[in-house]
C-alpha positions in Angstrom: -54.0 -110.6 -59.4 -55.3 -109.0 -62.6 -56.1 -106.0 -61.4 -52.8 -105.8 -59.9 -51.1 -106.3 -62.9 -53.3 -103.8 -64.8 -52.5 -101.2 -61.8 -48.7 -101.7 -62.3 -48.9 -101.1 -66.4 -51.0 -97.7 -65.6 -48.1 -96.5 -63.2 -45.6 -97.4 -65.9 -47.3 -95.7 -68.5 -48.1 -92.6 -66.4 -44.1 -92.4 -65.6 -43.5 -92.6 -69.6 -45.8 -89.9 -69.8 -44.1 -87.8 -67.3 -40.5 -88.1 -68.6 -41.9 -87.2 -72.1 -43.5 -84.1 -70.8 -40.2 -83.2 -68.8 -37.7 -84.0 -71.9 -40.4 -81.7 -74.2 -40.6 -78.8 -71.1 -36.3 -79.0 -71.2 -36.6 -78.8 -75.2 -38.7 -75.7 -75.4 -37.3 -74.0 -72.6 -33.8 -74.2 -74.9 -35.4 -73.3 -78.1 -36.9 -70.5 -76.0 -33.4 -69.3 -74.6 -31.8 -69.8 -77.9 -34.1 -67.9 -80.0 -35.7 -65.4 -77.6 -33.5 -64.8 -74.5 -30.3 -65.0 -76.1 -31.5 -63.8 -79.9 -30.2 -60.2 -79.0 -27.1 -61.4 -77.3 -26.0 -63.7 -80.2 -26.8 -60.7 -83.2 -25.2 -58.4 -81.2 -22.0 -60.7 -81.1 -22.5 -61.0 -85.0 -22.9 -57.9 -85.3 -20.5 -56.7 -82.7 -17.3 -58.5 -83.7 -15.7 -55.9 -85.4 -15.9 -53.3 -83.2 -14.6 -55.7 -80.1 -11.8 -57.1 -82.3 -10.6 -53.6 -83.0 -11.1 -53.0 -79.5 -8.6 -56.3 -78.3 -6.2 -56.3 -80.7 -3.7 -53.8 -81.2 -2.2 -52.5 -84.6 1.2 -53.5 -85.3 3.9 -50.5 -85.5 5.2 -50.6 -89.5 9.1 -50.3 -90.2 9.7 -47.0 -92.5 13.2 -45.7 -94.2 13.8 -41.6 -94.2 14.3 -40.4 -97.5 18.0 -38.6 -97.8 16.7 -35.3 -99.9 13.3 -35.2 -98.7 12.8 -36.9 -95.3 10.3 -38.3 -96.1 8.9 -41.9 -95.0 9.3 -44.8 -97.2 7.5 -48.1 -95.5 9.2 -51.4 -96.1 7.0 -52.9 -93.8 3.1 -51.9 -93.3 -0.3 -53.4 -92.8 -2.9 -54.5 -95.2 -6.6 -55.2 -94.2 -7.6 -58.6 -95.0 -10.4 -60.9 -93.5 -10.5 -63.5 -91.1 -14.0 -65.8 -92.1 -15.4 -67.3 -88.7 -18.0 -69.1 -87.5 -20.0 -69.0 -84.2 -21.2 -72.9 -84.1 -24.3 -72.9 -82.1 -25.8 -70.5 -84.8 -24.9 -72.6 -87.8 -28.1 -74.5 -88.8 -26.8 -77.1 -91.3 -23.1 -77.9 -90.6 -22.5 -79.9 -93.5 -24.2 -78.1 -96.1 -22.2 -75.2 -94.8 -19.1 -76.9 -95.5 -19.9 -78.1 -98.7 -20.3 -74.7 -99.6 -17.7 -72.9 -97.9 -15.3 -75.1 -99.4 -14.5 -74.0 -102.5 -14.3 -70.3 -101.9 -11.9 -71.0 -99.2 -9.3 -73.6 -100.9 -10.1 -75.8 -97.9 -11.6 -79.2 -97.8 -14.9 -79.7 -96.4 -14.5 -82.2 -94.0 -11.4 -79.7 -92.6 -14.2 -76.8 -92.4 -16.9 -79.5 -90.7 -14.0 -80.6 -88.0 -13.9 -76.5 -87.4 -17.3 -75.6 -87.1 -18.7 -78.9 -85.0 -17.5 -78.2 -81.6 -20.7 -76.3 -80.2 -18.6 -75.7 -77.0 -17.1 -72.6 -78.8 -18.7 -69.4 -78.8 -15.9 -68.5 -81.8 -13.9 -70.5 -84.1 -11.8 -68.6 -86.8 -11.8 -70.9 -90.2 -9.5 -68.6 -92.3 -7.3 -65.6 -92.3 -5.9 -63.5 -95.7 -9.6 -63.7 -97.2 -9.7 -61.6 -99.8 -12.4 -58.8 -100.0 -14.3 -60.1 -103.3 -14.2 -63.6 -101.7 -15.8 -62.6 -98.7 -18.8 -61.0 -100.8 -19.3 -64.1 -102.2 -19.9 -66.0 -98.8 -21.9 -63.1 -97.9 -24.3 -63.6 -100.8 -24.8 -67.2 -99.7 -26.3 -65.7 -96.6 -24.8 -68.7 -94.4 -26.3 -68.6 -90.7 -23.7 -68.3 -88.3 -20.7 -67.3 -90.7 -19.2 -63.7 -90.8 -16.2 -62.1 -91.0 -13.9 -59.8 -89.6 -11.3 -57.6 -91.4 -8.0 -58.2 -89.5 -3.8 -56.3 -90.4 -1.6 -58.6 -91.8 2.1 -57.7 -92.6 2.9 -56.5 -96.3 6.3 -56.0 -97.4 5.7 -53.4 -100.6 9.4 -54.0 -101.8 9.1 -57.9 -101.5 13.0 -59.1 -101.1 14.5 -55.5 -100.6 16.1 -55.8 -97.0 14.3 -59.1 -96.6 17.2 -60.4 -94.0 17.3 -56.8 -92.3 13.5 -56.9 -91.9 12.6 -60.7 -90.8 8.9 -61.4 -91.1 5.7 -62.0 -89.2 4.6 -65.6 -88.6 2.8 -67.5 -86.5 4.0 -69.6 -83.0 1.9 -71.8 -81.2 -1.0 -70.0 -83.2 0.0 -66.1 -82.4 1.7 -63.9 -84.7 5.2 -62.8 -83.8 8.1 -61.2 -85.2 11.0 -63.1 -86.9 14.3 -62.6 -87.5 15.7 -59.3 -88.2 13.4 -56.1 -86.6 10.6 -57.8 -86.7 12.0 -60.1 -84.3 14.3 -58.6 -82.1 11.8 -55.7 -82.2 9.1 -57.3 -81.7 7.6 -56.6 -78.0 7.7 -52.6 -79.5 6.0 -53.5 -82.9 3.2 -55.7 -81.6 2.3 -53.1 -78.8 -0.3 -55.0 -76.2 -3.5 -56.6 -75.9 -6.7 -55.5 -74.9 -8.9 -58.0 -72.5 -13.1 -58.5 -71.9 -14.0 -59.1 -68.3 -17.4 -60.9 -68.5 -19.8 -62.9 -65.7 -19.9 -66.2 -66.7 -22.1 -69.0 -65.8 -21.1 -72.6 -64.2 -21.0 -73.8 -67.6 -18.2 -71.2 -68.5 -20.6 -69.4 -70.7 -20.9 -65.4 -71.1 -23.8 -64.4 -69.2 -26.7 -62.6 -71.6 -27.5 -59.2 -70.1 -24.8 -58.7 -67.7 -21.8 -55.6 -67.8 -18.7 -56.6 -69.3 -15.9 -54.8 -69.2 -13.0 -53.9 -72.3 -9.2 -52.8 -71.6 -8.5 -51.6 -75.3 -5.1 -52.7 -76.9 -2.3 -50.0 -76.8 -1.4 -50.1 -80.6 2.3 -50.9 -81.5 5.5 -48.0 -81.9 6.4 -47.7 -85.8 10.6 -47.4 -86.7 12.5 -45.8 -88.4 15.2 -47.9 -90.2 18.7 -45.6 -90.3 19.0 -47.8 -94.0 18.9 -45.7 -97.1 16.9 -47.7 -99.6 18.6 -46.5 -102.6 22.1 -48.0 -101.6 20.8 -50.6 -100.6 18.7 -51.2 -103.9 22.6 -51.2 -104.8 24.3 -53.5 -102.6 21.5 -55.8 -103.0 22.2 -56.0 -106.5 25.7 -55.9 -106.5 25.7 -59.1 -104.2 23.8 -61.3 -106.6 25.6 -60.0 -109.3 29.3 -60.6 -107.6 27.5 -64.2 -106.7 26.5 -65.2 -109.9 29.5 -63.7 -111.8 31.8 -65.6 -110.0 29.4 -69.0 -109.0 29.7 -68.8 -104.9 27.7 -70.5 -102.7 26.2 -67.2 -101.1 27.2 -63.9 -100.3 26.6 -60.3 -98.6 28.2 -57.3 -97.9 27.6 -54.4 -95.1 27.9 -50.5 -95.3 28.2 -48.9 -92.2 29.0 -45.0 -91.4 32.2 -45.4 -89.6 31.9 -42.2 -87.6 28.0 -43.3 -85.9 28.0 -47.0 -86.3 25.0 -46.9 -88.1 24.4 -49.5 -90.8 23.4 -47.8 -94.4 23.0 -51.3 -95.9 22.8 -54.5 -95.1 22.6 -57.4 -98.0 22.8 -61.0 -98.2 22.2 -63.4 -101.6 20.6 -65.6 -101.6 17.6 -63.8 -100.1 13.5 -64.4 -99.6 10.4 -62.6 -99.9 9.1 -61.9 -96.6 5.4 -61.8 -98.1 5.6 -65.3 -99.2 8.3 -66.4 -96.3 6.6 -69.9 -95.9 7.4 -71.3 -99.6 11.3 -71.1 -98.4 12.2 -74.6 -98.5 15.4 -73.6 -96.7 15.3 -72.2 -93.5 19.0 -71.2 -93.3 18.0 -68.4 -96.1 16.2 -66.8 -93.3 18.8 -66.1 -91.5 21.2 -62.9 -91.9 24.8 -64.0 -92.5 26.7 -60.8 -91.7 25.6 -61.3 -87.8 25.0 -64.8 -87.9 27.6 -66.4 -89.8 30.9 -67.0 -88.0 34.3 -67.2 -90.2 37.6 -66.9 -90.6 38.8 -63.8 -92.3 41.8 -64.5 -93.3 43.7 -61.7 -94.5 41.5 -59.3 -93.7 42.1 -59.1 -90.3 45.8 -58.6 -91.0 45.5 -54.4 -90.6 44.0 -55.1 -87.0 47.1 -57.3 -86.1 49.6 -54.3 -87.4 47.4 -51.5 -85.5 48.4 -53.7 -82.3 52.2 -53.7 -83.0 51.7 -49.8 -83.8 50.1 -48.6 -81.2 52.5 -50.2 -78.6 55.6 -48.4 -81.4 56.7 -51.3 -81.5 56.7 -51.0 -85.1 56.4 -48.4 -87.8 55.5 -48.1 -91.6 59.0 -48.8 -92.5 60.2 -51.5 -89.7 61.6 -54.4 -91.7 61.4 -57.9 -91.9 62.9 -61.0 -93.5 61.0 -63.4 -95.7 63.3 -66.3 -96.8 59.8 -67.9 -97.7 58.8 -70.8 -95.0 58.8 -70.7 -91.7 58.5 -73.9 -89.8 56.3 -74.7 -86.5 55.8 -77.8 -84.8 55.4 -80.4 -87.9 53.9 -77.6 -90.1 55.2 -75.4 -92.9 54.2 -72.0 -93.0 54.0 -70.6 -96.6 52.9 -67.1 -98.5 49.4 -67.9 -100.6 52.0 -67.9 -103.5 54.8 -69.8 -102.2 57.0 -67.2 -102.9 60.0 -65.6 -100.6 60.3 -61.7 -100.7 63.7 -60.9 -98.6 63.4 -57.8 -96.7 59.8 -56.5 -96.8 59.2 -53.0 -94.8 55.7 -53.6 -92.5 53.3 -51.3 -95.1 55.2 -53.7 -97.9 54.0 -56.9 -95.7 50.0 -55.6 -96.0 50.6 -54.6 -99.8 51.4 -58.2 -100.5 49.5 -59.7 -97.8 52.8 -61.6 -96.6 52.0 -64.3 -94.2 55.6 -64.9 -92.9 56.0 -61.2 -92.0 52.6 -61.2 -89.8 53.8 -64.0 -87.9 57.0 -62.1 -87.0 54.7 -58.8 -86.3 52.8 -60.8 -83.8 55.8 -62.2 -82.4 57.2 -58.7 -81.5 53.5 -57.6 -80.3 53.3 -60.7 -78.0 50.1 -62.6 -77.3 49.0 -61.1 -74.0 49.0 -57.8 -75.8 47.4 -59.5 -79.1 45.0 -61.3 -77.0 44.2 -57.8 -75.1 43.8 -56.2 -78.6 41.6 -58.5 -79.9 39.0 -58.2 -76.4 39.0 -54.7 -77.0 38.2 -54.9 -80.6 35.2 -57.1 -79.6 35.8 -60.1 -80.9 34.5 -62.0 -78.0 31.5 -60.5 -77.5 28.3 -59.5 -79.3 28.2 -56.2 -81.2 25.1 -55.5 -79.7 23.0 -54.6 -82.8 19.8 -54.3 -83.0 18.7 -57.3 -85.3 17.9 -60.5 -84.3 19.7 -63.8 -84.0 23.8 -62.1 -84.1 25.6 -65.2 -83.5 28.1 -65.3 -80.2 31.9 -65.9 -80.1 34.6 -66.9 -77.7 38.4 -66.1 -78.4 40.6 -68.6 -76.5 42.7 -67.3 -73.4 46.6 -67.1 -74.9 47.6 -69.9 -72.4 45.3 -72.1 -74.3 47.3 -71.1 -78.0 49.2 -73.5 -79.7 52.1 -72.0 -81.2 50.8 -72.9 -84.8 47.4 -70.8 -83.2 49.3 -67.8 -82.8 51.1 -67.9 -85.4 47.9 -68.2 -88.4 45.7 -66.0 -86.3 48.1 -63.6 -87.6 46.8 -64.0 -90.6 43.8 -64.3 -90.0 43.3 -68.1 -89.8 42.2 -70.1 -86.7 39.9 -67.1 -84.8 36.6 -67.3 -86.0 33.8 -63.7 -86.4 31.3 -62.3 -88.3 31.2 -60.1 -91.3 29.5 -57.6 -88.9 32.3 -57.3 -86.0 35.3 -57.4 -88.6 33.9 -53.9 -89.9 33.1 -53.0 -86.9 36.3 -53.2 -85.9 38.0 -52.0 -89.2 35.6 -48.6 -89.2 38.0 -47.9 -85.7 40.6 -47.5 -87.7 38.8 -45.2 -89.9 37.4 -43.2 -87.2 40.6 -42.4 -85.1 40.3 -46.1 -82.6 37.5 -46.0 -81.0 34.9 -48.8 -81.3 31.1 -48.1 -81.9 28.2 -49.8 -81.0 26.5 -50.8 -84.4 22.4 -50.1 -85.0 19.9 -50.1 -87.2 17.0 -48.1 -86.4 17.0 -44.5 -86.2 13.9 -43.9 -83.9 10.7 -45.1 -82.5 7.9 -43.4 -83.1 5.3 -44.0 -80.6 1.4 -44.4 -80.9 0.9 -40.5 -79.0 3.5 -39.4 -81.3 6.6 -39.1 -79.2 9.8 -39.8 -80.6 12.9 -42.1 -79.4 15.9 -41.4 -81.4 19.3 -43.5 -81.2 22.7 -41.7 -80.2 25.6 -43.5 -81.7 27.7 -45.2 -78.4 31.3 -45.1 -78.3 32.0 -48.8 -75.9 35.7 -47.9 -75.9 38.9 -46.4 -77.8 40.8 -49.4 -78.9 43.9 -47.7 -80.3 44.9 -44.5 -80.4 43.9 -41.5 -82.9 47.8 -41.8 -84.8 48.2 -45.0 -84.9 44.4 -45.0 -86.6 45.8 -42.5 -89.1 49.5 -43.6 -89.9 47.4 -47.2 -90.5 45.3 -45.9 -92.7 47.4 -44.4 -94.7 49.1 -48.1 -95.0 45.8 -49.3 -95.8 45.6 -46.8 -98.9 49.2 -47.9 -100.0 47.7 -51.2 -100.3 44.8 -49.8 -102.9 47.2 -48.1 -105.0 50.4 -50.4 -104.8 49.4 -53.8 -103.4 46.7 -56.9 -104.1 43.9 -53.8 -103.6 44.1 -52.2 -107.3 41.0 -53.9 -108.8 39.3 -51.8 -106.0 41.0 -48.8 -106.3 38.4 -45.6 -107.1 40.6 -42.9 -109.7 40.8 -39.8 -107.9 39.7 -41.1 -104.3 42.2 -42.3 -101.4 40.4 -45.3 -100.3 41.9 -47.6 -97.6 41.5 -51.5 -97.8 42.6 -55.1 -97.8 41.9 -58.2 -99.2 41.3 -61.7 -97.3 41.2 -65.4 -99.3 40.7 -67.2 -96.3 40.8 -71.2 -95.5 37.4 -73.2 -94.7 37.2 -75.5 -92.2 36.4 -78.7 -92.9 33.7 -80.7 -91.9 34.8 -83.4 -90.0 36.8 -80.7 -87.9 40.4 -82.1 -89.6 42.3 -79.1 -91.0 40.9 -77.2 -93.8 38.7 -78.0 -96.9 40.9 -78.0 -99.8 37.8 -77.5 -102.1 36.6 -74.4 -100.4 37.9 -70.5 -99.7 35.8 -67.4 -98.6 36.7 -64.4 -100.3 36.5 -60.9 -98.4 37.0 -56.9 -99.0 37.0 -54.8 -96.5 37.6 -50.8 -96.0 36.8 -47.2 -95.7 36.9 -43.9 -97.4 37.9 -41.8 -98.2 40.8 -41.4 -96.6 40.8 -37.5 -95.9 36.7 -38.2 -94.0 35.6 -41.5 -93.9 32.1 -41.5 -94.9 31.2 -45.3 -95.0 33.1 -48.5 -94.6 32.5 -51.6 -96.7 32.5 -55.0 -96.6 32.2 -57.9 -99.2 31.9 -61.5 -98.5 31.3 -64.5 -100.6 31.1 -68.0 -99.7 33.1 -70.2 -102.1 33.6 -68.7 -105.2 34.1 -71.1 -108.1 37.8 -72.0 -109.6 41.1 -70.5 -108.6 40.4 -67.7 -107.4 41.5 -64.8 -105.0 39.4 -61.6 -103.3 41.0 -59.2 -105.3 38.9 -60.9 -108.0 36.0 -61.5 -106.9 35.0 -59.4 -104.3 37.4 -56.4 -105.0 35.1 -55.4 -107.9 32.1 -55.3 -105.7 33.8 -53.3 -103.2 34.8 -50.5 -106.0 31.2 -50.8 -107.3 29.8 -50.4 -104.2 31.8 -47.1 -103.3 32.2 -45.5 -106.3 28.3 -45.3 -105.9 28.7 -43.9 -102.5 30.9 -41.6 -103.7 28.8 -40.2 -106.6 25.3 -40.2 -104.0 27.2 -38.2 -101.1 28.4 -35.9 -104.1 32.0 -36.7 -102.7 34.8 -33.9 -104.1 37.7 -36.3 -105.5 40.9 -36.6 -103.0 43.5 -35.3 -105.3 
């Protein structure tokens, strides 16, 4: 029985001795493959890195204005080299001491960098991007075992704000960097070109196989584009917008110059605005977006020469057709009033836009109709997209006539009760100023692609709206209204510049009538007369006190084009 027992501990201990000798065999034969079979493999990806990432990634296209004089590029939006630290786990020695010291040069906490670097089942975990160049030497000289770094394009904006809504911004979603807002977003797919790929043999484990052929699709870098923006005026723009904002302490604001004769956009400005550099310390998101395509309102009188052009073009009116104003007009259980409550007796139809008469547009569109206004209104696009190339234009629907109240047709005469953006309502004014015919609206110029080829963008006529006289006899009327009516604090000396004014009604909030504590303000026109050269428009969002467009945004439409007029070296009209 003894010996038995003694025969059964031998066998035990003999098995003991066998596992150990197995487990020890396993250990060396990884410390071997580690550190011999895969050493090369391993300091090659180290080493390699750089090369494969410039291989895989492409280089985003950069945005660019063309200098007016000398044609020359201007970039608004480029690339700047940065680094990207990294770590490749299963090389790091001492995880925690790595932390420890990482953290401080990273402005990371070390147990964030410890969570990074632990999972060994990645070949490649990036730790941190925008790493600047003197504090990568500094983890260099700590001479950290599996930590490198690899220099990587990130998006810098050199003028910081300047065209910040036109431009958007790069960020990151669900961990990739994409275009936002503006060209960077609706361009996006162009700018960003396309990824490379590595085919590899991996093993069961899913791990790269040491030794075997891999093969690399490069990236196709992105297009750059040309902006058709001139950066000077819009320098100007920009800074007459914050100005007119401040001065007269609205909520927002943003105006729009546009070459009436292409449809291209020469500026584009919105206050307040954001620094596309630093686009994450907005705390409001809504300053992101760009409110002459996104914001819907109604123009008010602004949209009163559109209503006339209607009633011309069927000569169904003229210049000097007359109208009575006895000073109400009554519909349903509402009273319809001038802004000033006055009555004006017989007012001829150019007489009606000089004092932006609301009783005589509701008698205009009464003689026009509202199949033929609704017809009008298609044509000039206010149901549809402009179709400019920015991102996030907001969407509209105008209401089939049959659905019209008769209080509806009567204050869309004026302007009240249809609903646009800043972008489509001078879109649709620059027909006027280009003998009726409606443009498509853009932004970019051309593409330049990576082999150098050029795309360049033809201005698009969609469709003539109303024909060349009645453009012309209209904008003479539109003129009258600078030199006689509510449009003298715009009016240029020596130029015959057409516009209107618009103090339109807010909506309020709980969808009940208007807000009697809020009005948008609104300029709008085109010049000069004898050419058009540009069209403008200026919007703010509640200016403070009692206070009317010719006001507020009637300066900031003079200053605006008396700048154009002095930069296109414009001979005076008379």
């Amino acid at each position: 029985m003894k010996k038995q027992k003694n025969n059964r501990i031998f066998d035990r201990l003999n098995f003991l001795f066998v596992i150990i000798i197995i487990a020890s065999i396993a250990i060396v034969f990884k410390l071997f493959n580690l550190q011999v079979v895969k050493h090369g493999y391993y300091e090659a990806l180290a080493s390699g890195q750089h090369s494969l990432f410039e291989e895989l990634v492409p280089e985003r296209g950069e945005i660019y204005v063309e200098d007016k004089f000398s044609k020359k590029l201007y970039p608004l939006a480029i690339n700047k080299k940065m680094n990207l630290v990294y770590a490749v786990p299963e090389q790091i020695e001492d995880k925690n001491a790595t932390s420890i010291l990482l953290a401080p040069l990273l402005s990371m906490s070390k147990d964030e960098i410890y969570d990074l670097i632990s999972d060994e089942k990645k070949l490649y975990v990036p730790i941190k991007h925008k790493v600047e160049g003197d504090t990568v030497e500094q983890i260099k000289n700590l001479n950290l075992s599996g930590i490198s770094y690899q220099t990587e394009d990130w998006r810098y904006y050199p003028d910081k704000v300047l065209g910040s809504h036109i431009l958007g911004f790069v960020g990151f979603v669900n961990d990739q960097k994409k275009g936002q807002y503006g060209v960077e977003g609706y361009y996006d797919n162009t700018l960003s070109g396309k990824n490379g790929f590595l085919q590899s043999e991996k093993n069961t484990l899913g791990e790269i196989i040491s030794g075997t052929k891999n093969f690399v699709q490069g990236a196709e870098d992105g297009s750059d584009i040309v902006l058709t923006i001139d950066r000077l005026i819009q320098d100007k723009v920009e800074t007459v917008v914050k100005d007119a904002v401040e001065k007269n302490g609205a909520e927002s604001g943003s105006a729009i110059v546009m070459d009436p004769q292409t449809g291209a956009i020469i500026a584009m400005a919105g206050y307040p605005n954001f620094d596309p550099n630093n686009y994450s310390e907005v705390e409001n998101v809504n300053v992101f977006s760009n409110s002459s395509i996104y914001e819907l309102y109604e123009p008010g009188s602004a949209f009163k020469p559109l209503i006339v052009s209607m009633a011309l073009d069927q000569n169904l009116i003229s210049p000097d057709t007359k109208f009575n104003d006895n000073g109400k007009m009554e519909i349903d259980e509402y009273t319809i009033q001038n802004f000033d409550k006055k009555a004006y007796g017989d007012l001829t139809v150019t007489q009606i836009l000089e004092k932006s008469n609301n009783i005589g547009m509701v008698q205009i569109a009464r003689t026009l109709g509202r199949e033929k206004m609704y017809d009008y209104m298609i044509n000039y696009g206010f149901d549809e997209n402009s179709g400019v190339d920015l991102d996030t234009e907001a969407g509209t629907i105008v209401k089939k006539p049959n659905e019209w109240s008769e209080m509806d047709f009567a204050t869309m005469s004026f302007g009240q009760g249809i609903a646009t953006t800043p972008l489509r309502l001078i879109n649709a004014i620059s027909c006027v100023a280009n003998g009726g015919r409606l443009l498509k609206p853009y932004i970019v110029k051309k593409i330049i692609r990576p082999d150098g080829s050029e795309e360049t963008t033809k201005p698009k006529a969609v469709r003539q709206v109303i024909k060349p006289e009645t453009a012309e006899t209209l904008s003479a009327m539109m003129v009258s209204v600078m030199e006689k009516g509510f449009g003298q604090p715009a009016r240029v000396e020596g130029y015959k510049i057409a516009g209107k004014t618009g103090t339109a009604q807010v909506p309020s909030s709980d969808g009940k009538g208007y807000d009697p504590n809020k009005k948008i303000t609104t300029f709008v026109g085109f010049g000069p007369i004898e050419y058009p050269r540009f069209a403008i428009l200026v919007k703010l969002n509640n200016p403070g006190g009692d206070v009317w467009a010719e006001s507020t945004t009637g300066p900031a439409f003079k200053a605006i084009a008396q700048e154009l007029l002095k930069y296109y070296q414009i001979a005076p009209s008379n």
